[in-house]
N, C-alpha and C positions, 0 to 999 in steps of 0.2 A: 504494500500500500504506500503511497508514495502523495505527497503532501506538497501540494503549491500553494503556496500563499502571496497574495494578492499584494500588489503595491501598497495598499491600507493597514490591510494587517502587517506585513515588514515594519510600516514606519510607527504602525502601534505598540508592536514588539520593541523598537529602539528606541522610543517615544519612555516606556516605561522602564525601560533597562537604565536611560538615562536618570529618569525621575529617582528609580533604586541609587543609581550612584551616589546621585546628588543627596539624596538621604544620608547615607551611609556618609559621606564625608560632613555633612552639617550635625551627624552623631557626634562623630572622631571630633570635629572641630568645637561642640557643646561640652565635648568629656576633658579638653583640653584645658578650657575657659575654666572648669569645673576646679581641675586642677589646680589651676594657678591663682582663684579666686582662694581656695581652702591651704595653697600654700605662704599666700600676702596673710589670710587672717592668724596663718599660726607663724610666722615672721612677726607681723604687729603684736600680738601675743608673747613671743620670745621680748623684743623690743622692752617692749613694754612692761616686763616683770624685770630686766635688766634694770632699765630707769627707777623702778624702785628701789631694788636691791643697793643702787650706787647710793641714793638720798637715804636710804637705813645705815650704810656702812659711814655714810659724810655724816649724818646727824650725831653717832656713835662718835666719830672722831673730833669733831665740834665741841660736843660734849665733855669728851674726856681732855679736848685743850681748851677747857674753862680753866682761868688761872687758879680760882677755890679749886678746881678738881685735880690740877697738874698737883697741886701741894697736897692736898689729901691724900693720893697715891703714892706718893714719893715716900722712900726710908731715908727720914735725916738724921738719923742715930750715927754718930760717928762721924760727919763728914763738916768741912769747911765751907762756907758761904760758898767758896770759889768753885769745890765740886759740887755743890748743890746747882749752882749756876748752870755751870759745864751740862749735867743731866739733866735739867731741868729744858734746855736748850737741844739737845741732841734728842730727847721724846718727842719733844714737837715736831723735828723734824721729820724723825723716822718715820711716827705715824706718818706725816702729809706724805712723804717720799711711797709709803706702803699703800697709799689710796689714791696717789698719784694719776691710776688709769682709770680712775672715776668719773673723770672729768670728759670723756667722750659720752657718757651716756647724760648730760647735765647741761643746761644752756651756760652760755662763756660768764652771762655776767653772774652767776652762782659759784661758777667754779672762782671768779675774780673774787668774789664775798671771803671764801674761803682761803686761799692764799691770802688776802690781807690782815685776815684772823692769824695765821701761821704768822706773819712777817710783825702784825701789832706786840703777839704776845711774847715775841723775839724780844722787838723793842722796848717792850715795859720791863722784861725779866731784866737785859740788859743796863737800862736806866736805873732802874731801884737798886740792882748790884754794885752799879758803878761805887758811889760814897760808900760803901761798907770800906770799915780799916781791915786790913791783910789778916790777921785771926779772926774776923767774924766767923761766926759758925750756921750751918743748915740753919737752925731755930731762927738766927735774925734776919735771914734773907726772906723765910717763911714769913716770919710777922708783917713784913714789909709789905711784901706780895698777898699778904692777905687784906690788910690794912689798906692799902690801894682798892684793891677788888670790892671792896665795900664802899666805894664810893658810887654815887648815882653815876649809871652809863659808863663803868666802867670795863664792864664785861662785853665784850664784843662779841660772845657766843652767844649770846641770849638775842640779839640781832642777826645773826647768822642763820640759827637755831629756828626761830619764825619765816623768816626766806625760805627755808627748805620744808617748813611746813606747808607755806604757801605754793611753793612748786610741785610739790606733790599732792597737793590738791588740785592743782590745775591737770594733771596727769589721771588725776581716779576719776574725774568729772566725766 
């Protein structure tokens, strides 16, 4: 039995053979969209717990280089103003040095917030040091720096500290 098919039917036959293709590649190309829509949303998701993760560890470091806090932590048993200095000075640093790569997930003017917390508390530690006489001990560099710190607006972490609450609220909004 042997089957002719008509110029109609032929072009019905490739008429629909095209329609199948074109299906089949607006599949492939819907599954691809698919893809790359559910790959942006678990990127912005990565993203996005990142940026928190950095403003928890900066709050953390903020925190702990409050000048009440840098003295609180510190062992000043045994030591001389000059090494209380010295360590008091090398903490602050290491921390900011150790969070250093936080600053990609943080807009520039927070990361600048925070470096001039590092650089301020540099400079007050340093100032209040200076006039101690060469036997001062930990205890009198401590009372200094704390005595300072009690002054109104003296704590640049507690300015700092707010700014990253604010930033991280603009992020969970």
């Amino acid at each position: 039995m042997l089957l002719l098919l008509t110029n109609f039917e032929i072009t019905l036959v490739v008429a629909l053979f095209i329609i199948l293709a074109f299906s089949a590649l607006i599949i492939y190309e819907l599954n691809g969209i698919k893809k790359r829509l559910q790959n942006e949303n678990k990127t912005e998701k990565e993203a996005f717990n990142l940026k928190l993760q950095a403003l928890e560890r900066l709050t953390l470091f903020v925190d702990r280089n409050g000048l009440q806090n840098l003295v609180s932590r510190s062992a000043l048993h045994g030591l001389s103003a000059a090494q209380f200095h010295h360590t008091l000075n090398e903490t602050i640093r290491a921390e900011y040095d150790y969070n250093i790569s936080q600053q990609i997930y943080i807009s520039t003017e927070m990361w600048n917030a925070i470096t001039r917390l590092k650089d301020q508390n540099i400079f007050i530690i340093n100032q209040l040091a200076a006039p101690l006489p060469h036997n001062a001990m930990a205890i009198d560099l401590s009372k200094r720096i704390l005595e300072y710190s009690m002054q109104e607006n003296a704590e640049l972490n507690i300015v700092v500290l707010d700014a990253l609450r604010y930033e991280a609220k603009k992020i969970l909004e």
